[in-house]
N, C-alpha and C positions, 0 to 999 in steps of 0.2 A: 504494500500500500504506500502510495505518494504522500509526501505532504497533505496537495492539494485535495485528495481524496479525506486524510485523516479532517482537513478546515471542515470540507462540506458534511463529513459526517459528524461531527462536533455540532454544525450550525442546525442541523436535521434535530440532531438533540435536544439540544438548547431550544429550538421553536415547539418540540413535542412536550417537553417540560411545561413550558408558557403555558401552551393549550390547555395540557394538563391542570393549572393551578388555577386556570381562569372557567374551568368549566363548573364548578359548582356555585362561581356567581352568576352564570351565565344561565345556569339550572334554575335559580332561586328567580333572578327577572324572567325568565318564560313562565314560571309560575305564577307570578305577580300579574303581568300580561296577559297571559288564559283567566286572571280570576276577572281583571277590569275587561276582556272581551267578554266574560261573561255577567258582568254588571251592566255592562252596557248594552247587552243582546247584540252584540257583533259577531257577524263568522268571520274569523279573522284563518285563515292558511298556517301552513307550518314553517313555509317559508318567510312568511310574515313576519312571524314568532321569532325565526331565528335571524334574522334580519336584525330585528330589532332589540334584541338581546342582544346580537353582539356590538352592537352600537351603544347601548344604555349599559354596558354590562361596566364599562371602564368607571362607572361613579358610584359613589358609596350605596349601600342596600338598606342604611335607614332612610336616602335620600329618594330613592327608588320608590321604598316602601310609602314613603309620606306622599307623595307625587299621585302615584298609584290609587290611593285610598282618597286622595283630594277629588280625582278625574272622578271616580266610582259613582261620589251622590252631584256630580254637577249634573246640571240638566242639558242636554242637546238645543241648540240655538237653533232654530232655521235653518235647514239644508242643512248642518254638518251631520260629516259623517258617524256614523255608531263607535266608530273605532275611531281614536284621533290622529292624527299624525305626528311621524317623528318629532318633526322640531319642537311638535307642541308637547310632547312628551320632553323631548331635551330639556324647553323652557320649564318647564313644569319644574322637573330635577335639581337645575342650577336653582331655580328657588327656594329653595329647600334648601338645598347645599350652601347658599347664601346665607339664611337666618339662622342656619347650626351654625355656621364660620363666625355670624355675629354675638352670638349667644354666648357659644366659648371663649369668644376675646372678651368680651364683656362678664363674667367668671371667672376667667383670668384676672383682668383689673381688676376683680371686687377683691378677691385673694392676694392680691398686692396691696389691698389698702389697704385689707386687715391686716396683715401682716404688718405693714408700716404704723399702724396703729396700736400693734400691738410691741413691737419693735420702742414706739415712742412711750408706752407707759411702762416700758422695763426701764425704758435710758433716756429716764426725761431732761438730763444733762445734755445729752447732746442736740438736742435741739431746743434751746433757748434762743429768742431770739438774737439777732447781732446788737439790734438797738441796746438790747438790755446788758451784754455784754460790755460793750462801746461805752454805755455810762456807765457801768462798773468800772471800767478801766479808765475813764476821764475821773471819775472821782480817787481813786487811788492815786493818781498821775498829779491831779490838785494837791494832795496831801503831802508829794514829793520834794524834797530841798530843790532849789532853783535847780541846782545842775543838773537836775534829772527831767526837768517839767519842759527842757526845749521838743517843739512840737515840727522841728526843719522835718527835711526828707528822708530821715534815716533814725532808727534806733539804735543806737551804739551798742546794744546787749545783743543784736541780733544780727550781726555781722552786716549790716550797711542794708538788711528789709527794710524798706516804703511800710509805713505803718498802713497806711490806706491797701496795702495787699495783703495785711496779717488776716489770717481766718481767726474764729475764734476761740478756736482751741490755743491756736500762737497769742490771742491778744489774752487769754487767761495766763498764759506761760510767762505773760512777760509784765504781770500786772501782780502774780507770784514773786515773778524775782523785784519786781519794787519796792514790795510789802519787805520782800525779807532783806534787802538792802536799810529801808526807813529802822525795822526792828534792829541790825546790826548799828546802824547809830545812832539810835535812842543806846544801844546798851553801851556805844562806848560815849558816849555822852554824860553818861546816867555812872560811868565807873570813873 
């Protein structure tokens, strides 16, 4: 056996495989389809059936199933036919498959908020406001010997950071080393 013989029997495989994995959702929408042909009093062919199965078969079988049961109690317009067609079937599916796609995203965020909500009342330290931060640190900074209270472009404790870009874990960190600078000269003041 050649190469090319072993590719194409490889690729023979590979597609019987497919077939294979794809047949019992392919089973499940001709069942769905024989039940809405027979809700709807249609005589619908077998080639129909599998026509349309294997076209519908590639999207999800709750989306299927929801579409299916919708078409079931709609009532027939004027002239349309008993059986409906593809695309109206297609449409039908993506709709479906649309308001599950929103449903979950929207479950998703709900479970991110709680989570953040619950996240905030374990570690309500971390999310204080900056404002309130900001005046904790301006009032500390008041309280500081002139030499410390210059308010220029740089904080000398923090290697030459823009205060206006401190977060406020860094503007606690450095409203910390203030206090305990003010404490080391009250104590040598006070000795």
């Amino acid at each position: 056996m050649d190469n090319q013989d072993l590719t194409g029997h490889r690729n023979d495989q590979t597609a019987i495989l497919l077939r294979s994995q794809k047949q019992p959702q392919r089973l499940r929408v001709m069942q769905l389809l024989t039940v809405l042909a027979e809700a709807r009093q249609a005589a619908v062919s077998p080639q129909t059936l599998e026509l349309y199965s294997s076209e519908l078969a590639r999207h999800q079988a709750e989306d299927i199933d929801a579409a299916v049961r919708k078409l079931m109690y709609c009532r027939r317009e004027q002239g349309e036919t008993a059986f409906p067609d593809l695309a109206t079937l297609d449409e039908e599916i993506r709709g479906f498959a649309k308001m599950r796609r929103q449903n979950l995203a929207r479950e998703f965020e709900h479970r991110q908020q709680e989570a953040e909500a619950q996240r905030r009342m374990e570690h309500p330290e971390d999310y204080v406001p900056v404002r309130d931060i900001w005046a904790e640190f301006m009032e500390k900074r008041a309280a500081a010997p002139p030499s410390m209270r210059r308010m220029n472009a740089s904080c000398p404790h923090c290697n030459g950071v823009e205060l206006k870009n401190l977060k406020p874990a860094d503007l606690r960190a450095l409203a910390e080393v203030i206090e305990k600078q003010q404490e080391a000269g009250n104590a040598e003041n006070a000795g």
